[in-house]
N, C-alpha and C positions, 0 to 999 in steps of 0.2 A: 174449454171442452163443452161440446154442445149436451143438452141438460141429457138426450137417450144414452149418451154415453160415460152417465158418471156411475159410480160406481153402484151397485145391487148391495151390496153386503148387507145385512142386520145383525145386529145384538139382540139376541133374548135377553137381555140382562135383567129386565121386570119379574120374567118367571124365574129363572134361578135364582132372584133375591127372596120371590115370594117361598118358593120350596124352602128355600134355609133359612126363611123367619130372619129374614137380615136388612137391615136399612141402608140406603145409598151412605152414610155418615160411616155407620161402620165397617161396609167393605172401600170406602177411601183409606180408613185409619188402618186396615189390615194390608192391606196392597201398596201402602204407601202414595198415593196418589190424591190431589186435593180435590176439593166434592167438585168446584169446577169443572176439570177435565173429565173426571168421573162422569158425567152429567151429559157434556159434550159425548164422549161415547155412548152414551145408554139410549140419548134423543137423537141418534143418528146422525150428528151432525160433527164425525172426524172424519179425515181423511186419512187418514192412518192407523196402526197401530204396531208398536212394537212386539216385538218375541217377548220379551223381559217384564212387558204389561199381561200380555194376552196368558205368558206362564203365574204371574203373580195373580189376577183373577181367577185361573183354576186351580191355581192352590188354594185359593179363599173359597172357592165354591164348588171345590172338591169337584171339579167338572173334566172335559173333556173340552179342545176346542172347539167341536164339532158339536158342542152342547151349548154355547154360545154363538156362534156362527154359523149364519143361511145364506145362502145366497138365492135370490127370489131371480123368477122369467126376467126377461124384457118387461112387462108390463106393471111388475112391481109385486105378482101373484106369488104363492108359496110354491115350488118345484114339487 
């Protein structure tokens, strides 16, 4: 896949951790997910993600997916 065409998505995950006073360690141990992966989504470097993750961090961060998830221009800018 040529690099303009991969994916835009981002994780707010830094600001919703900072709002909820919560450390990447502990929203692993709540979501069931190891810091690893955990880590891997936050630094933008998944290619995926499931229902069953994306529901288990809004139940950890009482959110909305739409409160973790942006999808930015072509150029990387914030919409």
């Amino acid at each position: 896949m040529p690099p303009e065409e991969q994916h835009r998505v981002v994780l707010h995950l830094d600001a919703l951790l900072a709002r909820k006073g919560l450390t990447l360690t502990e929203l692993a141990d709540r979501v069931g997910l190891t810091l690893a992966n955990l880590s891997i989504l936050k630094n933008g470097r998944a290619k995926a993600i499931r229902f069953s993750t994306l529901t288990a961090l809004c139940d950890a961060l009482d959110c909305q997916p739409g409160d973790l998830l942006e999808v930015t221009d072509r150029t990387g800018s914030r919409r």
